[in-house]
C-alpha positions, 0 to 999 in steps of 0.5 A: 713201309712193307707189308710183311707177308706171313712166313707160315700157318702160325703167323697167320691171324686167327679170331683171338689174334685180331687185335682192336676189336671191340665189344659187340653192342647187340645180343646177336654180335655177342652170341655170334662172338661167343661161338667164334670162340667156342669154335677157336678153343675147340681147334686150340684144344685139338691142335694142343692134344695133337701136339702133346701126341706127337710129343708123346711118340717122339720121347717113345722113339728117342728112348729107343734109339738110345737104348739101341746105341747103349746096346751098340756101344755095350756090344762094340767095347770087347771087340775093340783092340787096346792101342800098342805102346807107342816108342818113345822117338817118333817117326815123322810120318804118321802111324798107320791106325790098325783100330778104329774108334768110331762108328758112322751111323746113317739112316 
């Protein structure tokens, strides 16, 4: 069988993902244990306020992206022609646009 290799940080095992672990027998095997997990809740803490941070940031910057598109579109519709009445028979080439109907937005 192939070992399978970790794709990125989040597959890598840490001390909570070690699985058959037992219990520790001695007082310092259980103190030892106990501050190996001090130390992964603190990083899980941290790891989780950075995440909720960023999620933060990114809500903030998405609304203001759709507030400017609101913004854009508000101030595009007046300047946009109505189409003329097409005639009834219709060539086969077609008709050339005058008006255009959207925007390519790049950034």
């Amino acid at each position: 069988m192939k070992p399978v290799r970790p794709r990125g940080m989040r597959d890598l095992m840490t001390i909570q993902g070690i699985s058959g672990r037992s219990v520790p027998d001695t007082r310092e095997q259980i103190v030892a244990e106990q501050a190996r997990l001090e130390h992964e809740r603190t990083r899980l803490r941290r790891e989780l306020a950075m995440w909720e941070d960023n999620g933060r940031k990114t809500a903030t910057r998405l609304q203001a992206v759709e507030d400017r598109m609101t913004l854009l579109r508000r101030t595009i519709e007046p300047l946009i022609e109505p189409e003329p009445a097409r005639p009834a028979a219709r060539s086969t080439e077609p008709e050339p646009s005058t008006t255009w109907h959207e925007v390519v937005l790049e950034y």
